[in-house]
C-alpha positions as CSV (number, residue, x, y, z in Angstrom):
1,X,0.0,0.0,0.0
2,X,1.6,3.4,-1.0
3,X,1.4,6.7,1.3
4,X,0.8,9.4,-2.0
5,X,-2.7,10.4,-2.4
6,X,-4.2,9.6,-5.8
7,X,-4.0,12.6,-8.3
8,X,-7.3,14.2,-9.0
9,X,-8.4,16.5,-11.9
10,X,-9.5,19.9,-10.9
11,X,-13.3,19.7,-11.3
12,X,-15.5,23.2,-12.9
13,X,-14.3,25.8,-10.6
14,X,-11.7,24.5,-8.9
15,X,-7.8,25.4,-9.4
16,X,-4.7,22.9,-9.6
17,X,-4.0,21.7,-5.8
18,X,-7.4,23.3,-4.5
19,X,-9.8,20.6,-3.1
20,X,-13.0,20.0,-4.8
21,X,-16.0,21.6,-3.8
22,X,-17.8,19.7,-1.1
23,X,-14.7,18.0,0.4
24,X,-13.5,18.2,3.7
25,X,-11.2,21.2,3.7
26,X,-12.5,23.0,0.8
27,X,-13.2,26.6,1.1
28,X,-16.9,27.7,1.4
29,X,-17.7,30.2,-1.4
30,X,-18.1,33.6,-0.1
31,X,-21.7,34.1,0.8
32,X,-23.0,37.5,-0.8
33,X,-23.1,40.8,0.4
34,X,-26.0,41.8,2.7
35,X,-28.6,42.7,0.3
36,X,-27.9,40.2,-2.4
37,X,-25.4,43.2,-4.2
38,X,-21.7,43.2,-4.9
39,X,-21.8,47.3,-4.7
40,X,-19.6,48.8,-1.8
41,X,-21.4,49.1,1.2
42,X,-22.2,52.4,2.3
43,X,-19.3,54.3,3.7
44,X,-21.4,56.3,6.5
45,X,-23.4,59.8,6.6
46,X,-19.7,61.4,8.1
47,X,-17.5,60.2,5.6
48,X,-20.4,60.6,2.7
49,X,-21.2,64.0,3.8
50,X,-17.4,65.1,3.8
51,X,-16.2,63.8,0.9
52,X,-19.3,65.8,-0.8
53,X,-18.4,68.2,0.9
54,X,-14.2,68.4,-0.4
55,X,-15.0,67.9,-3.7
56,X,-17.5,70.9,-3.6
57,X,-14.5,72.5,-1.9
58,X,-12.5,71.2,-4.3
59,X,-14.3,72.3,-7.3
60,X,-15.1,75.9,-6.2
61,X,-11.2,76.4,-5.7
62,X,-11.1,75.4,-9.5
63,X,-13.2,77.7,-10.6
64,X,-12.4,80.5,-8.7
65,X,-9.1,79.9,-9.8
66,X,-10.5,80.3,-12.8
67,X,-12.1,83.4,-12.3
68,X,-9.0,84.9,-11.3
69,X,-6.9,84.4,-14.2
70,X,-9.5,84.1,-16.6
71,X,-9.0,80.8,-17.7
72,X,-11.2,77.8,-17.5
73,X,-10.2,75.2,-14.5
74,X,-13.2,73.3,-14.0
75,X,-13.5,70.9,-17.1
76,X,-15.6,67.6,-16.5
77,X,-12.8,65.5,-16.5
78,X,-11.2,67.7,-13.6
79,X,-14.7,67.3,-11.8
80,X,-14.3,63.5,-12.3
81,X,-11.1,63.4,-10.5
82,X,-12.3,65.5,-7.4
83,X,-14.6,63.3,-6.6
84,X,-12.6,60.1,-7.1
85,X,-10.3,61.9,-4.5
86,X,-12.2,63.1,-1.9
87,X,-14.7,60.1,-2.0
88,X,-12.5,56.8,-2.6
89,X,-8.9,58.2,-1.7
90,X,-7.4,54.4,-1.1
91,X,-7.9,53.4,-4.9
92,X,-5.2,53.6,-7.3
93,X,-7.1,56.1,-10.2
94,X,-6.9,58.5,-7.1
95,X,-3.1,58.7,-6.2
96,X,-1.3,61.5,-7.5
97,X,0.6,59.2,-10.2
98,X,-2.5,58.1,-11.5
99,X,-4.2,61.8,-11.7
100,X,-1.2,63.5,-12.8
101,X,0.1,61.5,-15.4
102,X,-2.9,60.0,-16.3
103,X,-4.4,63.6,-17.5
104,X,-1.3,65.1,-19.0
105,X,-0.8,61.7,-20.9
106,X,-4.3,61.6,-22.4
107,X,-4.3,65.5,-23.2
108,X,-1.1,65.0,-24.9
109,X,-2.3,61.9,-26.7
110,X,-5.8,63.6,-27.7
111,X,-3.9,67.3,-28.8
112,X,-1.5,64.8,-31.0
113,X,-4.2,62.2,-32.1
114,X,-6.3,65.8,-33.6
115,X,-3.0,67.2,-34.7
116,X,-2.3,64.2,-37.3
117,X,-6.0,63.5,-37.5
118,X,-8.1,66.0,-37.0
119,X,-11.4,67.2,-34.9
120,X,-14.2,64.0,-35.4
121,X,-16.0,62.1,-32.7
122,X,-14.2,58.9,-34.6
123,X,-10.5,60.5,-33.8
124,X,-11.3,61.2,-30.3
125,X,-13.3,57.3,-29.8
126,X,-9.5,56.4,-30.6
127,X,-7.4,59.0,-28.6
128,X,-10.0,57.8,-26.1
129,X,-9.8,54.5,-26.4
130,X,-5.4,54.9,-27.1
131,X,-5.3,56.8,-23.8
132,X,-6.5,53.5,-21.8
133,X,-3.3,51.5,-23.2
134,X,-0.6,54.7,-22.7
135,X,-2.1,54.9,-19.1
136,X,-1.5,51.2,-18.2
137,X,1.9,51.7,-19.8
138,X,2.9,54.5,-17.1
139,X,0.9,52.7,-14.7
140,X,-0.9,55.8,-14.2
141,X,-4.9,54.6,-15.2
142,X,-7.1,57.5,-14.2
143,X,-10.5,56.5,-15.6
144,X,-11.5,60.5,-15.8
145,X,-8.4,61.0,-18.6
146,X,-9.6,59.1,-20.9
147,X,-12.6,62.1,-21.6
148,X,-9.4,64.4,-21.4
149,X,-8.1,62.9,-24.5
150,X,-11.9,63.3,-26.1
151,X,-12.1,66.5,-24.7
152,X,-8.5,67.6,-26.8
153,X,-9.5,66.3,-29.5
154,X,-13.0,68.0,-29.7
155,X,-12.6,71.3,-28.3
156,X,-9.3,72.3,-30.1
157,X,-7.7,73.8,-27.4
158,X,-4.2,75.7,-28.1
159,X,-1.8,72.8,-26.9
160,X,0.6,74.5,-24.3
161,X,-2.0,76.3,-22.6
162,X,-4.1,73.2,-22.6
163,X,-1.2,70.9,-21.3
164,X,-0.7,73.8,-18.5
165,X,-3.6,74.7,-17.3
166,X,-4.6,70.3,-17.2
167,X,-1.0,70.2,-15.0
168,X,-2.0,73.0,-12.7
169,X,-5.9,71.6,-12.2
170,X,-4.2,67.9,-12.0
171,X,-1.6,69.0,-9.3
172,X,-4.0,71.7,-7.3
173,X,-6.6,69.1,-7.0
174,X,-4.1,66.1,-5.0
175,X,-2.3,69.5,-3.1
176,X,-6.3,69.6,-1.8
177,X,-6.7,66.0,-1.6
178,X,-3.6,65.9,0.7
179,X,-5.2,69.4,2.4
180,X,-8.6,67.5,3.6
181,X,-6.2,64.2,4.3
182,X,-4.7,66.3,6.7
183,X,-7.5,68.0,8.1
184,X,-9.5,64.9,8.9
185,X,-11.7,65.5,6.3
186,X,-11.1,62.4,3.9
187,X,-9.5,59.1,4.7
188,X,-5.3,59.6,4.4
189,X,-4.2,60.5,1.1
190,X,-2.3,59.5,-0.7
191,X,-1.8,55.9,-0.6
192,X,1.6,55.9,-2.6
193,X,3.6,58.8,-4.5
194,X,5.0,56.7,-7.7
């Protein structure tokens, strides 16, 4: 009589070395959220409320910013980004690598993409669509950049004013982020720098 187990075939939804469902040892699938839903759970009225509350902060800073030099801040993908800051801080697409890179690559990508070939919705599907595979190249994916590059290509903005007043939006809204980390007001941001 030999001491080795006999060699099974992982069954449907089991893995090499995992036991099969049902057997002793076997892991119990995870039960489902409360509620039958796989969305988050509710963070809590305090942290709901004052994450609202930053990126209405945040947002009014843009555009009074704005205001004050005359140039236009608050675009809708800078509005994305507030809010993926001040409400889920902790995810990647929030961390200043993501935001910052992630919106100066797909403005870049969009102003060259319309450059080369020109101002239709099918140029900026692509820069759109291109942005997505530049950001997981810098490790930088920020869902909101990807309507940057669409927005470049679409509004014709003149490039270096574009690119700088993206940079300064980009940077002012983490130096905020890190403003309401600091104050207590969203969970600690960042997570990581690079």
């Amino acid at each position: 009589m030999s001491n080795q187990t006999p060699t099974q075939t992982p069954g449907p939804g089991t893995s090499p070395g995992s036991a099969p469902a049902g057997a002793p040892g076997a892991a119990a699938p995870a039960a489902p959220p409360k509620g039958g839903s796989g969305a988050p759970p509710f963070p809590g009225t305090k942290p709901a409320l004052l994450g609202t509350l930053a990126t209405v902060v945040s947002l009014v800073v843009l555009v009074a910013l704005g205001e004050a030099t005359g140039q236009l801040l608050m675009i809708a993908p800078l509005a994305a980004t507030a809010m993926i800051i001040c409400s889920t801080p902790a995810l990647p697409p929030a961390q200043p690598r993501g935001v910052v890179l992630g919106q100066l690559g797909s403005g870049a990508l969009g102003l060259l993409a319309a450059a080369f070939f020109g101002h239709s919705l099918w140029v900026a599907a692509v820069a759109a669509g291109l942005s997505v595979g530049l950001m997981l190249l810098l490790r930088a994916v920020h869902a909101p950049a990807a309507a940057t590059a669409v927005l470049a290509v679409l509004q014709d903005p003149k490039p270096v004013g574009f690119l700088v007043l993206l940079a300064v939006g980009s940077v002012l809204l983490v130096l905020l982020g890190l403003i309401a980390s600091k104050a207590g007001v969203i969970a600690k941001y960042p997570t990581y720098w690079r």
